[in-house]
C-alpha positions in Angstrom: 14.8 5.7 2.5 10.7 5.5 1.5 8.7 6.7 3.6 5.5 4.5 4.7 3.9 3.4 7.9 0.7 1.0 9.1 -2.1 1.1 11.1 -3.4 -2.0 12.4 -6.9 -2.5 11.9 -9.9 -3.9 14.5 -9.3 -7.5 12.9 -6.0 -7.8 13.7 -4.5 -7.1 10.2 -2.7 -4.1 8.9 -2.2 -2.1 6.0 0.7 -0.9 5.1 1.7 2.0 2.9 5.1 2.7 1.4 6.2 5.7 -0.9 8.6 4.0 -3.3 10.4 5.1 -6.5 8.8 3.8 -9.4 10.1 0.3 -10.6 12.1 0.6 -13.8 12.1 4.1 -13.7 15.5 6.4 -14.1 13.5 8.7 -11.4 13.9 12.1 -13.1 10.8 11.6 -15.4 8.5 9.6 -13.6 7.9 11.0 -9.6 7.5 8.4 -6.6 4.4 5.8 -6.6 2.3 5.4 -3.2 2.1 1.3 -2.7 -0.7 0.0 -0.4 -0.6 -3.5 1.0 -3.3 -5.3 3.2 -1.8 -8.3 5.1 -2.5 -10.3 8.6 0.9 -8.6 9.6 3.7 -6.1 8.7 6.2 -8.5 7.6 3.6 -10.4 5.4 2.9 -7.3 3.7 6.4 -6.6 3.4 6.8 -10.3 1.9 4.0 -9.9 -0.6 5.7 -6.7 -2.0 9.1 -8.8 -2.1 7.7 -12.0 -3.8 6.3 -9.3 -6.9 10.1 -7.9 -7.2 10.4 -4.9 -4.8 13.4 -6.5 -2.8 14.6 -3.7 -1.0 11.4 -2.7 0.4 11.7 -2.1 4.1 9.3 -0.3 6.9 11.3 1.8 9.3 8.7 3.8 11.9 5.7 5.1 11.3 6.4 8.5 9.4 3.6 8.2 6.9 0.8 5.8 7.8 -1.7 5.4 5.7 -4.9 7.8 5.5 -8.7 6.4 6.3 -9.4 6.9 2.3 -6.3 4.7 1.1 -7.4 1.9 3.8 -10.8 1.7 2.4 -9.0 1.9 -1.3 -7.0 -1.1 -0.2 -9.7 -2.9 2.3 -12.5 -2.6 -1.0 -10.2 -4.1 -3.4 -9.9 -8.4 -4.4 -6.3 -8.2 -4.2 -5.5 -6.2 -1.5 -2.5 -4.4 -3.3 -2.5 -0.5 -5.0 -0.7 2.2 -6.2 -1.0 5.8 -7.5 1.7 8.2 -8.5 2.5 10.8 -6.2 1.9 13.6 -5.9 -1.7 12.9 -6.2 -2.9 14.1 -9.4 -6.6 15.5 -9.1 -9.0 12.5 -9.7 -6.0 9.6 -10.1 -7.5 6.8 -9.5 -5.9 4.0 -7.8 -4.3 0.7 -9.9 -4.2 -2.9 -9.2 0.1 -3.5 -8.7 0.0 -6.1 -11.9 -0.1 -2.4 -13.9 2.8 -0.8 -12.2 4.9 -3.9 -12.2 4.5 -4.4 -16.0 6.1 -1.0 -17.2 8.8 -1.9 -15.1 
């Protein structure tokens, strides 16, 4: 099961953060990616990750919300959607999801 939580900002939206396996990878080369997703609710950000081709993407609890830095990541970027690879490689910057979804 990924791990990932929310946290629900003053506005009213949330951003979500999920620890996924890598799309189109076997899993033994490539480690998990960390997916960030800003949305006016949990199951809209769910749904955006869906509609790109992550069906089975579910949020159960709130094991690993997401940390001040990776909400301003999220909050300061057009399409409010990131990754990086985890674990966090000194100085990884994160990537719009168009880049993780086309090596899949």
């Amino acid at each position: 099961m990924p791990a990932g939580g929310f946290t629900r900002l003053p506005n009213g939206s949330v951003v979500v953060a999920l620890t996924l396996p890598r799309p189109g990878g076997d899993g033994d080369d490539e480690g998990p990616v960390r997916v960030l997703v800003h949305a006016a609710n949990r199951a809209r950000a769910l749904t955006r990750l869906r509609n790109l081709g992550l069906r089975a993407v579910y949020l159960r609890g709130n094991t690993a919300p997401p940390t001040p830095d990776e909400v301003t990541a999220v909050l300061h970027h057009p399409d409010g959607l990131l990754w990086r690879a985890l674990p966090d490689a000194a100085g990884e910057l994160w990537h719009p999801i168009r880049a993780l979804l086309r090596g899949a």
